[in-house]
Structures are given as structure tokens and as C-alpha cells.
N, C-alpha and C positions, 0 to 999 in steps of 0.2 A: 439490466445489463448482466451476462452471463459468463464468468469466467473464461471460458472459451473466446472470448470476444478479446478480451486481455492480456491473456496467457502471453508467455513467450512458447511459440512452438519448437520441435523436434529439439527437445533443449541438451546440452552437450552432461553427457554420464562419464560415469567412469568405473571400475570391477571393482569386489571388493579387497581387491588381491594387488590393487593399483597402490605404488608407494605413495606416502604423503608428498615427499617431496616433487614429484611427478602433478600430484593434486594441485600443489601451492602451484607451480611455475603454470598448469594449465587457466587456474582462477585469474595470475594474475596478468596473463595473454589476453585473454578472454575477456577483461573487465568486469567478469560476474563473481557472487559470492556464494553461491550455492550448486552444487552437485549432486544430483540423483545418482544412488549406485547401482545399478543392475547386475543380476549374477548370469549365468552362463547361459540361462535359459531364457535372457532378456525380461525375467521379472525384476521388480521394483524389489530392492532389500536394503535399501537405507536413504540417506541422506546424509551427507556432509554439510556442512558451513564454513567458512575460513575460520570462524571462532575456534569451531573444534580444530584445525589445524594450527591454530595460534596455540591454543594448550597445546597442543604435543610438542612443540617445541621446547627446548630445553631451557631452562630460565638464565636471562644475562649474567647471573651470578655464578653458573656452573664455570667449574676449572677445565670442561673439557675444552680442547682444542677445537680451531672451525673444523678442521677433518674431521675428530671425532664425531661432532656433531652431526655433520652430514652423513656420514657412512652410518651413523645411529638411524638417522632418518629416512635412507635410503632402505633399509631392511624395515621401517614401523607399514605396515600395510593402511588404505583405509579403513577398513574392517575393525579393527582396534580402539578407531578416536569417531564413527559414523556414528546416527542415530538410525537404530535399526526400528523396523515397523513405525517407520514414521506418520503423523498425522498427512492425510491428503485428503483431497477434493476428487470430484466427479467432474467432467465440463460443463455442466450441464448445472452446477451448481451455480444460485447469484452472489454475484462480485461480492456483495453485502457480508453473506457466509461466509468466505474466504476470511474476509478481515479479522469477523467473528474469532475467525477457530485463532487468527495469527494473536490476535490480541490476546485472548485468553488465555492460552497459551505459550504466553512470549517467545514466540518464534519468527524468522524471519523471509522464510516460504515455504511453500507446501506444492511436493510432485501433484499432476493434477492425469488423470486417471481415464480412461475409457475402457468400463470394465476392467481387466487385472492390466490393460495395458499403458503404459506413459505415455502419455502425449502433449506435454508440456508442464511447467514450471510458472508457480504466479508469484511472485513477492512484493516486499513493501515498496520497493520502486516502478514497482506496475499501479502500483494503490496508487503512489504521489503522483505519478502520471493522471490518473483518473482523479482525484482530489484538485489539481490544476485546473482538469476542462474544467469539471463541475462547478466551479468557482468564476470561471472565467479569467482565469490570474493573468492569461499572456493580451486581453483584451479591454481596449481605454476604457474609462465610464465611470459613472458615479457608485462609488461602492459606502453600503447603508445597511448598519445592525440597527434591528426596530423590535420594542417588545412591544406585546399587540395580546389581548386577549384573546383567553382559549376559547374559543367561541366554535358553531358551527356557520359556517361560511365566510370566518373571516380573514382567512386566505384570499378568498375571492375579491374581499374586498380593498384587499391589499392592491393585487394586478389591478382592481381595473379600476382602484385612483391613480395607477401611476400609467396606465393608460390613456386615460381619459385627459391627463398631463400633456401628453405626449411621447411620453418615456417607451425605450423599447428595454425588455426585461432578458438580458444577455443571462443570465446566471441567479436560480434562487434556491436558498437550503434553508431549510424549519431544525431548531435546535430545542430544546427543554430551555425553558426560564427557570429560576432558583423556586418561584410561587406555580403551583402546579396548575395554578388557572390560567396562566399566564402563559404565553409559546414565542421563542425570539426566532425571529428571520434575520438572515443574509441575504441580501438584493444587490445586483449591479446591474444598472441601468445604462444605455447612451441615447442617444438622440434630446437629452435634457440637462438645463442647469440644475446643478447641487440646490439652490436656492430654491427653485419650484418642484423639487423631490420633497422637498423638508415642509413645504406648503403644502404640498398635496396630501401628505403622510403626517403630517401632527396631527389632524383629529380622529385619529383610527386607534393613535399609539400611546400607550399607557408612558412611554417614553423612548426614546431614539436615542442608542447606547453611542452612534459612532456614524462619523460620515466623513468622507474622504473621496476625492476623484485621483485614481488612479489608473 
């Protein structure tokens, strides 16, 4: 899966010359939390976050009055509280990377790029979007964490005991076990009982951490 496929497209900017307070009231129309800034020449030259407009805001303890406050914040531009040269992506890049740079990073999205030009915005709520499908979360079944040895093929042999069951395999992710020989899966299955999951799969599984139908 390729960023592109995720993104939010043609995603809403703003200059860098655009007041904060103009910022905030667009974020909070809008329901989003992030703003690409482009300058006059429609190149990419920062990124805002509501964070950074939360800092600029004067702290509840100052003595200024709301006027003052506002007419402060009416004159602070974006350009002042953005992150200029921000991190971004290519489209072209996988979803995977994305996450990559966001975690590392601790950022919470990244303009995404065709060549020098913007063409959309991916953040962590595009992530938890894709972390749902992946998972299967909005779909019934048997949901089953199994550690399983690292072995070569036995993945394989994972699907097709629970095939062979009768299980049909909605959703599966391979994690690190704490033992490096070791590899834990997430499974959710439907068309089968909890009971002939756990049959089918104890003799494959060094141990089965979790079982639940949901």
C-alpha cells in the first residue's frame, strides 16, 4: 500500500503571511489538525499543527484582556509559530515509511510531494484508518494472539490449520515475540467456533496469549 492510496488529497493550505487566528478558526471548521503553508509561488515552505498555534497563544495566566489577546494574535502571522522545511514523503512512497518518519520523529503528518509539488497530506488518522482495516476491527470473528515458532514456513502452517478447520482468515499481522526464535501472530477468523480455533492451533503454538470473539 502506497501513500497515495491514503493521503487526503488537494489538502486545504494556507500563506505564510496567513494570521494564526485566521489558522485556528480555519482547523477548527475544517476538523483537521494540520496545515501545509505554501508561499506565493505555490511551493511547500512549512507546516503548521494546532500544537504550534496552541503555543502561541498567550497563557491563561496573562493579565491581558480578551481584546488584547486577539488583536496580539491577529497581527502574529503563521510564518512565526510553522515548521519550516518540514519532513515529507513522495507518493509514491509505502504507507510503512510514512509511519516510519512520523514515529521517529514524533510528528503528526507529513505534506506528501510530487516532485516539488503538494498533493496531499497523510497523518496519524489516516494511519488509524489503515490499522482498523488491517486488523479487521469493524468485522465479527474470532480474534487470537498465538506465539508460534520462528521457523521457515510456519506461517503457512498457521493458515492452513485454520483452514483446514474451516476458518476463514478476515485479518492477520506477524509481530516480534520477546524470544527472537519465537514470532507472535494476530488472527481473526469467521466462519468458526473460538473452541475449534484453539483445537486447531494448540499444536503449532509454543502458547496462545489471547482469545476473544469479537
Amino acid at each position: 500500500m502506497l501513500v497515495k492510496e491514503r493521503m487526503s488529497r488537494n489538502p486545504i493550505t494556507v500563506r505564510p503571511d496567513t494570521p494564526v487566528t485566521e489558522a485556528q478558526a480555519l482547523m477548527k471548521r475544517e476538523k483537521i489538525h494540520h496545515l501545509p503553508v505554501l508561499d506565493r509561488d505555490g511551493r511547500l515552505a512549512g507546516i503548521v499543527a494546532e500544537k504550534d498555534l496552541l503555543y502561541a497563544s498567550p497563557s491563561p495566566a496573562t493579565t491581558l484582556s480578551v481584546y488584547e489577546m486577539t488583536s496580539l494574535l491577529a497581527k502574529l502571522a503563521v510564518e512565526k509559530v510553522m515548521s519550516p522545511k518540514p519532513f515529507t514523503v513522495e507518493e509514491d512512497v509505502p504507507l510503512e515509511e510514512a509511519a516510519r518518519i512520523m514515529a521517529d520523529n514524533n510528528i503528526g503528518g507529513l505534506p506528501v510531494l510530487r516532485g516539488a509539488t503538494l498533493v496531499g497530506i497523510i497523518t496519524e488518522s489516516d494511519l488509524f484508518r489503515v490499522f482498523i482495516e488491517l486488523f479487521g476491527a469493524r468485522q465479527k470473528g474470532v480474534r487470537l494472539t498465538v506465539v508460534v515458532p520462528n521457523e521457515r514456513g510456519g506461517l503457512a502452517k498457521v493458515t492452513a490449520a485454520i483452514t483446514k478447520a474451516g476458518g476463514n482468515i478476515i485479518a492477520l499481522g506477524t509481530f516480534l515475540a520477546d524470544d527472537p526464535t519465537q514470532g507472535r501472530l494476530t488472527v481473526k477468523i469467521d466462519g468458526i467456533a473460538k473452541e475449534k480455533v484453539l483445537e486447531a492451533l494448540r499444536p503449532l503454538a509454543v502458547r496462545i496469549e489471547d482469545v476473544r470473539e469479537s
